[in-house]
C-alpha positions as CSV (number, residue, x, y, z in Angstrom):
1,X,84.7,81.3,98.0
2,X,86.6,84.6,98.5
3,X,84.9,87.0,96.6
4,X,87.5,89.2,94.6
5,X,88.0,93.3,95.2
6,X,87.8,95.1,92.4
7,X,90.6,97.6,92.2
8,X,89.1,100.9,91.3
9,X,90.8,103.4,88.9
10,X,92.4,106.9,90.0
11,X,94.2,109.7,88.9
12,X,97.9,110.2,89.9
13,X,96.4,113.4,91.8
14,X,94.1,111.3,93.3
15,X,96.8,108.5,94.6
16,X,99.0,111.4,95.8
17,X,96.6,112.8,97.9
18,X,95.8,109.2,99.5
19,X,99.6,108.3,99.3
20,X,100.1,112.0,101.8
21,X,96.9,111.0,104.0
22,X,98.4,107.5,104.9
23,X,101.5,108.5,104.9
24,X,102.6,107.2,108.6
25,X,101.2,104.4,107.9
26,X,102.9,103.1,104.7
27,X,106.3,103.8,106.3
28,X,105.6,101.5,109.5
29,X,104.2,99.2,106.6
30,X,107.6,99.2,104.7
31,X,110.0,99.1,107.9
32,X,107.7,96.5,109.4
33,X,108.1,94.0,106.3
34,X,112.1,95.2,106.1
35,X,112.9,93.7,109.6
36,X,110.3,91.0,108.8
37,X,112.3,90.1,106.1
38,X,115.8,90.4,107.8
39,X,114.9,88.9,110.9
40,X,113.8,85.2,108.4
41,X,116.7,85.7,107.0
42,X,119.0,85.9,109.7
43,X,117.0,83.5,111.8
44,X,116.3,81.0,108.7
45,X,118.5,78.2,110.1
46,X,117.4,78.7,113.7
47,X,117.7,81.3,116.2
48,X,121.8,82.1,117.4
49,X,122.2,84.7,119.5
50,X,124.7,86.1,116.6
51,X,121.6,87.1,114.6
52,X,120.8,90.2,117.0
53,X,124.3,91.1,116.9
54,X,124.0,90.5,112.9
55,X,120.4,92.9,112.8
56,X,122.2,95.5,115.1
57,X,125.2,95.7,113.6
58,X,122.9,96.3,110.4
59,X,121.0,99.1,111.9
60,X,124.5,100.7,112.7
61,X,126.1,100.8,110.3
62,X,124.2,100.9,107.1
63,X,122.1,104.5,106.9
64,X,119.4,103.6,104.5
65,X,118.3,100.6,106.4
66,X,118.5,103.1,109.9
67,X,116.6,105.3,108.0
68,X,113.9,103.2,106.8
69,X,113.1,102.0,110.6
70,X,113.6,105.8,112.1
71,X,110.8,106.6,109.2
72,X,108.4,103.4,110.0
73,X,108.7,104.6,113.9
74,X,109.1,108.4,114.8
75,X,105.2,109.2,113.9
76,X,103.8,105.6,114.7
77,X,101.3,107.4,117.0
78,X,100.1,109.4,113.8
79,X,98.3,105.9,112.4
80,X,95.3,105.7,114.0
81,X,94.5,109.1,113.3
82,X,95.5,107.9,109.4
83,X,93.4,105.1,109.4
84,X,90.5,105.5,111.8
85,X,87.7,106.3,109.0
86,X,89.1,104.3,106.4
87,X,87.5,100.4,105.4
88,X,89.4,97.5,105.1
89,X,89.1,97.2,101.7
90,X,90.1,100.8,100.4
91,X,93.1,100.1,102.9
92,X,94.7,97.0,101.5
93,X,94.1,98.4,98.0
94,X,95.9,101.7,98.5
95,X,98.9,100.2,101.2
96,X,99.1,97.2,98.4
97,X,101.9,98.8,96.2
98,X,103.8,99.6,99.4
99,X,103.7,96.3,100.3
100,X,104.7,94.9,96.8
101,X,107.9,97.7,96.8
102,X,109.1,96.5,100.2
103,X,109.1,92.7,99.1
104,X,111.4,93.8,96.3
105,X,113.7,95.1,99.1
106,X,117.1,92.7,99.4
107,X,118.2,92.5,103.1
């Protein structure tokens, strides 16, 4: 069986400081599950060559969703340098809020 990670407790300073230092790497996280989500949305009932047009048209025309993938992409190359001494565990703990706040995202 899976054994369970305990969540430790930390100040808000504490969780801005760690919210700054991964900061690259929650916005890739939040764009990456955005176009996740739109492209099963779009593509749900099979892949139709008007679903890219759908997506693009998307990413033209509506600014906070363009905004949201600039963000998750301009500093990509940052995340490695974000991540590179940091475990597995302490990762999916603190990137776990970002990835419950993009899920409540409607495409």
């Amino acid at each position: 069986m899976d054994e369970l990670i305990e969540v430790p407790e930390i100040s808000a300073a504490e969780q801005a400081k760690i919210d700054l230092k991964l900061k690259e790497t929650k916005e890739f996280v939040k764009g990456a599950i955005l176009l996740g989500k739109l492209f099963a949305k779009e593509m749900g009932d099979g892949f139709q060559s008007s679903d890219l047009i759908t997506i693009a048209r998307r990413l033209a025309v509506e600014e906070e969703f363009r905004i949201t993938i600039w963000e998750a992409l301009k500093d990509v190359q940052k995340i490695p340098e974000e991540i590179k001494n940091e475990q597995v565990t302490d990762l999916a703990i603190h990137l776990g809020s970002t990835v419950l706040d993009s899920l409540r995202i409607k495409v």
